[in-house]
C-alpha positions in Angstrom: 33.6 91.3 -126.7 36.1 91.5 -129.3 37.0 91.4 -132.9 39.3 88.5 -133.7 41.2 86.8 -136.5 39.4 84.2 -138.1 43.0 82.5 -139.2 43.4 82.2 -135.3 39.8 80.6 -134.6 39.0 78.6 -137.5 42.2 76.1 -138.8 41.9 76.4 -142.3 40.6 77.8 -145.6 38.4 74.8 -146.5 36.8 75.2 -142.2 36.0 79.3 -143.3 34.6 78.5 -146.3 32.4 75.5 -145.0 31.5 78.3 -142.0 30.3 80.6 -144.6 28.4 78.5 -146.5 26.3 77.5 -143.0 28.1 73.7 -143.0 29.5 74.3 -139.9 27.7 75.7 -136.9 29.9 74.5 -134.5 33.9 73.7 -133.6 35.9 71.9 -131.3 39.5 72.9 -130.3 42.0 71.9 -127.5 40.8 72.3 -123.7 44.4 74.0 -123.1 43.9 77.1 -125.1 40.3 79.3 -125.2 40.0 81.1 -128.9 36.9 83.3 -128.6 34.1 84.5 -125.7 30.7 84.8 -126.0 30.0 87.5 -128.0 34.0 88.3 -129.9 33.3 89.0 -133.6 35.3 87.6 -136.2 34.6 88.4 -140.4 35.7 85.7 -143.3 35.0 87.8 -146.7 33.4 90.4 -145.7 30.7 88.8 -143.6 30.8 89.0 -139.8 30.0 86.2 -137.3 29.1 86.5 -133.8 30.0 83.5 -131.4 27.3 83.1 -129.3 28.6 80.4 -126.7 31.7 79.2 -125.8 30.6 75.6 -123.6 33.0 73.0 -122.3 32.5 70.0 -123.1 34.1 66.4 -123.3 34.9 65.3 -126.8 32.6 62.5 -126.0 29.8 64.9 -125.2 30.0 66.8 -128.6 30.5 63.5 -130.6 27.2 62.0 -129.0 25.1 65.7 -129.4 25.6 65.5 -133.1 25.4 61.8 -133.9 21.7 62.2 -131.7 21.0 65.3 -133.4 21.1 67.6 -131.0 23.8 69.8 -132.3 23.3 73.6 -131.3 24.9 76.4 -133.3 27.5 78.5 -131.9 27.9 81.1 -134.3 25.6 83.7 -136.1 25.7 85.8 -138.7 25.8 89.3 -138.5 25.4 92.1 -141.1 28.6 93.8 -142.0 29.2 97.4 -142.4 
């Protein structure tokens, strides 16, 4: 477990903000790079989040979950401080 940059996990400004605000549970990036492990730590203004699973999957597999509804969140958030 580790604290990491948020720049470095989450692409962009408008991605953090949408993970603060509890629109996004869960993220996708490239199969040839990992960006977090179960349990790294990583903060966007002053709140900290907690990735609870790292899973991988197919594309296909994670466009299918969600249309069905079977999304599962990846993240949590965690009192800071």
């Amino acid at each position: 477990m580790s604290e990491i940059d948020a720049d470095r996990l989450l692409p962009n400004d408008r991605v953090q903000q949408a993970v603060l605000n509890g629109d996004v549970t869960q993220l996708t990036r490239g199969a040839s790079n990992q960006y977090a492990a179960e349990g790294d730590t990583f903060e966007i203004e002053g709140t900290r989040f907690e990735v609870s699973s790292v899973e991988t999957r197919t594309l296909g597999e994670f466009t299918d979950a969600t249309r069905n509804g079977r999304d599962r969140s990846r993240s949590r958030r965690t009192n800071s401080g």
